[in-house]
N, C-alpha and C positions, 0 to 999 in steps of 0.2 A: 669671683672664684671661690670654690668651696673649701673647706680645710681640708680636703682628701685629693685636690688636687698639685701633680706635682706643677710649680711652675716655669719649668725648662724642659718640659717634654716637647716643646715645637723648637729648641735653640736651635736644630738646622734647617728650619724652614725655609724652604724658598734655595737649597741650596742644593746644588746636585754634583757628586762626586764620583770622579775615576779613580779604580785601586788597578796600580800597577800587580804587573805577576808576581814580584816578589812578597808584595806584603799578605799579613793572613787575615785573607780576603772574609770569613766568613765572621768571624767576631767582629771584624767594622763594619761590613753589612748591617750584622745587628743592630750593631751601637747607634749606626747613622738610621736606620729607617725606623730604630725607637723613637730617634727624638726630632721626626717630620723631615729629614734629608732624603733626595733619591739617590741612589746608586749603580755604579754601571764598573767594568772591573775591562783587564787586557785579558781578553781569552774565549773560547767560544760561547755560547750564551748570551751575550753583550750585543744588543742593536744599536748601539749608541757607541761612534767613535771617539777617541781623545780630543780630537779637532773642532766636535761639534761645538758650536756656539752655545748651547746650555749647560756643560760643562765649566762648573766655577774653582772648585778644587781637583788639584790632583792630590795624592797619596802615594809615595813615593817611596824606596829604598836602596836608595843608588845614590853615589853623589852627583853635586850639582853637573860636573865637567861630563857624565856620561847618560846624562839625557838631550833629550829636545824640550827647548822650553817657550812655550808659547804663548803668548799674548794675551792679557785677558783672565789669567786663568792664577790663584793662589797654590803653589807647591808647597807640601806638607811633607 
């Protein structure tokens, strides 16, 4: 690795996240697909539902008691 690079530009590698509607969706967009994360959000746009299997994290702003929580899947 050379001295110009940073190294934790891939820490979300391999990891793909849902942003519920309440949070702000575009600054963690950013932040997650700077540093090698995909991203998928609750709203139109989104080909990818909550439910899919390649869905690792959620991104949440709700408490625990007023969501659905699913299997498989790290709440944030």
């Amino acid at each position: 690795m050379g001295t110009n690079e940073f190294k934790g530009k891939n820490i979300f590698k391999g990891l793909v996240f849902w942003l519920n509607r309440e949070v702000p969706r575009y600054i963690l967009e950013l932040i997650i697909l700077s540093f090698g994360g995909l991203v998928y959000w609750d709203n139109d746009g989104s080909d990818v539902e909550i439910d899919s299997e390649i869905i690792t994290h959620v991104i949440v702003d709700r408490p625990k008691q007023h969501i659905k929580i699913l299997a498989n899947k790290e709440y944030l």
